[in-house]
N, C-alpha and C positions, 0 to 999 in steps of 0.2 A: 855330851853334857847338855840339857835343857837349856834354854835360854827362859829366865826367869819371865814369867809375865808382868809386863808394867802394870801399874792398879790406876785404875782411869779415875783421872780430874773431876771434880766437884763441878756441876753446873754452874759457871759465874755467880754472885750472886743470890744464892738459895742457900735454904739452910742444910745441914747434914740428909736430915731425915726427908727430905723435901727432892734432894738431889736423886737419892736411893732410890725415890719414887722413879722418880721420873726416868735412872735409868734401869730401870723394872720393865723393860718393854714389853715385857709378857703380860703384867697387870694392865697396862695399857689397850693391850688387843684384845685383851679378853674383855674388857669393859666394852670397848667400842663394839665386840661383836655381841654380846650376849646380852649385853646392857646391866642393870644393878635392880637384879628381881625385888632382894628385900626391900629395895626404896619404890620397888611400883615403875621405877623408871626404863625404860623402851631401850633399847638397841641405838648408840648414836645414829646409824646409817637410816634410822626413822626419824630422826629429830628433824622439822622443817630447816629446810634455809634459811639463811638472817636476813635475804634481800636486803630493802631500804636501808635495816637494822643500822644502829652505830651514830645516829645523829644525836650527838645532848643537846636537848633542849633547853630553854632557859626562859622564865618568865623576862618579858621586855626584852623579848631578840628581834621584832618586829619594828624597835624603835630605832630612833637617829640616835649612834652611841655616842657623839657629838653635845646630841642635846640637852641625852642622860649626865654626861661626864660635866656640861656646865651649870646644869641645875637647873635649867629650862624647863624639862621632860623629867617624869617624874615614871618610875618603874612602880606597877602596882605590884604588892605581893601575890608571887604567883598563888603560894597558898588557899589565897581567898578563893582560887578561881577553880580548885581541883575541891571534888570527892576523893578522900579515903576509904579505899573499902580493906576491911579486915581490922576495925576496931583501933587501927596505931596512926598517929600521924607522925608525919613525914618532918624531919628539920633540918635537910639538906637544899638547898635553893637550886636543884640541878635534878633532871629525869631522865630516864634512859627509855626513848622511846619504842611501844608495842606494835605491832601491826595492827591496820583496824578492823581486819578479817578475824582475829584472832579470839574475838566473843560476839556472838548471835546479838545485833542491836533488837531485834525482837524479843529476846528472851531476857526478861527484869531481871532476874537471879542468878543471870550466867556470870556478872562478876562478882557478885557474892559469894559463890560457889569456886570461883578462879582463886579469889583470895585463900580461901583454907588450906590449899597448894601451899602457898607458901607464911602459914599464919605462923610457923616454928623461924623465922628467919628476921632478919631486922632490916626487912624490907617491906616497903607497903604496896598495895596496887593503888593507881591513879585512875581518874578519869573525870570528866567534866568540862575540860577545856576547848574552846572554841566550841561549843555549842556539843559537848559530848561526843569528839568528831575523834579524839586523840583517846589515846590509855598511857600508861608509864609506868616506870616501874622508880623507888624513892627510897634512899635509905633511910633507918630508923634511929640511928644510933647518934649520938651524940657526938659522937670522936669518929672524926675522917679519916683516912688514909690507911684504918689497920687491914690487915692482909685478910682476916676473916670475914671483912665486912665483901670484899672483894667476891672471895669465894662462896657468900651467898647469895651476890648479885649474878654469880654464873652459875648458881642451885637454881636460882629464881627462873632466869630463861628456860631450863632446861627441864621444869618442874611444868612450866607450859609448853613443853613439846617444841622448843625453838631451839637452833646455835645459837651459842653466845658469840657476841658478834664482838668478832678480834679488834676491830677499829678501834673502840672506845675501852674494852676492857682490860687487861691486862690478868697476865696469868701472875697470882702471889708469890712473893717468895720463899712464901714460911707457909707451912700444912697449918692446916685448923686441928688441933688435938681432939673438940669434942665431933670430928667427921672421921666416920672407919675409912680405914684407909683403901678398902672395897669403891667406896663410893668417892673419894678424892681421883684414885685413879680416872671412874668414869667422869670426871667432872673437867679434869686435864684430857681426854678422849674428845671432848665433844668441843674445849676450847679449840684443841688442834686443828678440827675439822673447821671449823669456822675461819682459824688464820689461811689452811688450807683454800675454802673458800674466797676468801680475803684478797689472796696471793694471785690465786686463779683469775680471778678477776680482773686484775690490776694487768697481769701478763696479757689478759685480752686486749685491753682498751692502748695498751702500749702497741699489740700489734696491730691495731685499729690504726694509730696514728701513725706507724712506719710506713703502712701500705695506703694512704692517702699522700703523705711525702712520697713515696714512689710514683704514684699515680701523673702528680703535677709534672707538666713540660718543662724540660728543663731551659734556664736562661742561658743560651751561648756566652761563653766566657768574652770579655770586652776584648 
């Protein structure tokens, strides 16, 4: 007699259809390897690294949060201080910052041209800050925390040729219905590789610090 096969557990947390995805892992490898032609978009294993990637910045993080908190220090709107390119402004007080390799400071129209990338998405491109030295990336939307606004901020990376960088982002828990599920796969492919990244990382700098504790002489017990 057969032993019946168990039906595997829902991903914690996710919705049905979201789970399915994800335990698809053929959709997954096929994404990362061939990448999602009808989106124009490249093979993960050609997506840059996120490096630096993963810091949110915040207008007034340069100040005493002390002096802000008693009303001393007064935080300028960061707003004032950014270019929007791509026609939409930004109403989140928070950016997720771009490399600054990532558009030709020579070239006036290269972030005008970056923006159309992602001009279908409700996110905006930034730049202007600190003397035009930063870029960013901003949601559009008016309502925080939905899970599509998420999934277009990991379109948005990925639409520039970057991982989305695991630190700050998180992967949704619910699929976006108007994204073919073609393209949600590659979009979960490329987060992966980024926590991948991520992980990699963290394992180095961990055995960084083991093998500096080893190195030290040790103090003879009293």
């Amino acid at each position: 007699m057969t032993k019946p096969t168990a039906a595997r557990r829902p991903v914690p947390g996710t919705t049905p259809h979201l789970g399915r995805l994800l335990r698809r892992t053929g959709a997954v490898t096929r994404a990362a390897r061939h990448g999602c032609p009808e989106e124009g978009l490249p093979p993960v294993r050609q997506l840059q690294r996120p490096g630096w990637l993963g810091l949110v910045r915040i207008s007034g993080e340069h100040a005493d949060p002390c002096e802000v908190q008693a009303g001393t220090e007064k935080v300028t709107d960061w707003r004032t201080a950014y270019t929007a390119h791509g026609g939409k402004a930004p109403v989140t007080n928070e950016y997720f910052g771009l490399p600054e390799c990532l558009f030709d400071p020579d070239d006036e129209g290269a972030l005008d041209r970056a923006a159309t990338y992602i001009d279908h998405l409700p996110v905006v491109l930034l730049s202007g800050l600190y003397d035009g030295m930063e870029n960013g990336l901003a949601l559009t939307e008016k309502q925080h925390g939905r899970s599509d606004e998420r999934w277009s901020l990991i379109e948005a990376y990925v639409r520039f040729g970057l991982v989305p960088p695991a630190s700050i982002l998180y992967l949704p828990h619910s699929a976006d219905p108007a994204r073919p599920e073609r393209l949600t796969a590659y979009l979960i492919a490329a987060y992966l590789r980024g926590a991948s990244h991520q992980a990699a990382g963290q394992l180095r700098s961990n055995a960084r610090m083991v093998r500096r504790l080893l190195s030290q002489p040790r103090t003879p017990a009293a």
